[in-house]
C-alpha positions as CSV (number, residue, x, y, z in Angstrom):
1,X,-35.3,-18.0,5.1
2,X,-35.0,-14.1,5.6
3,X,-32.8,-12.7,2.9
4,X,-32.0,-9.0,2.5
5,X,-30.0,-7.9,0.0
6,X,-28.5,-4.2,-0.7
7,X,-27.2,-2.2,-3.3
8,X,-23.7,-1.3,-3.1
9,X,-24.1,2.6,-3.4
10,X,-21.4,5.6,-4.6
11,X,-20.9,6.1,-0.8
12,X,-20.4,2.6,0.5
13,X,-17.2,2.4,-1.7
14,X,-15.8,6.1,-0.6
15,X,-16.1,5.0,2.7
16,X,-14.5,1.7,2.1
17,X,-11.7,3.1,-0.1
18,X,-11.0,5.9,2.8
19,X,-10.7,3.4,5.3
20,X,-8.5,1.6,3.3
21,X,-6.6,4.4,2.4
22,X,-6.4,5.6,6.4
23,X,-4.9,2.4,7.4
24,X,-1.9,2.2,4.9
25,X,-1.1,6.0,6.2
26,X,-1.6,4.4,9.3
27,X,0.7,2.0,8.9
28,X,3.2,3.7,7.1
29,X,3.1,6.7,9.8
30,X,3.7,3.8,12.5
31,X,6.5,1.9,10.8
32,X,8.4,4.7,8.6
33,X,11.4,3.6,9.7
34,X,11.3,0.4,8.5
35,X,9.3,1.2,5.7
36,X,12.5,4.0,4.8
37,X,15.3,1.3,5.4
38,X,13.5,-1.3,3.0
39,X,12.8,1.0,0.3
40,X,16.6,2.1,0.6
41,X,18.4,-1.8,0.5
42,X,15.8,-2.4,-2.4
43,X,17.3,0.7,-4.3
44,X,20.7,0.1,-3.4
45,X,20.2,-3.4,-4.6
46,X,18.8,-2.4,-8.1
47,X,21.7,0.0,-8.1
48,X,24.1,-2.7,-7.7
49,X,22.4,-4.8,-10.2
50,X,22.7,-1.8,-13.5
51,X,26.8,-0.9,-12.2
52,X,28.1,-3.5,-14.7
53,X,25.8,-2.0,-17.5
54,X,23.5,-4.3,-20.0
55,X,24.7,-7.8,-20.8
């Protein structure tokens, strides 16, 4: 059986972390709008929740 194994180098995990990084801008840029409205009813909610103070 033919095994080859590598080292994980410095630049394998830039690479890796900027292409993870490019796709959330990715799909952030794609979907702001949704990702603007669900960020608002979230804070709105919380809002709603701290109106009547601490119980």
């Amino acid at each position: 059986m033919l095994t080859i194994m590598k080292k994980i180098s410095r630049r394998d995990i830039k690479f890796f972390l900027l292409g993870l990084f490019t796709m959330f801008a990715i799909e952030v840029a794609t979907d702001w709008e949704v990702h603007v409205n669900a960020f608002n009813q979230g804070f709105k909610s919380v809002a709603n929740e701290n109106i009547g103070g601490s119980k």
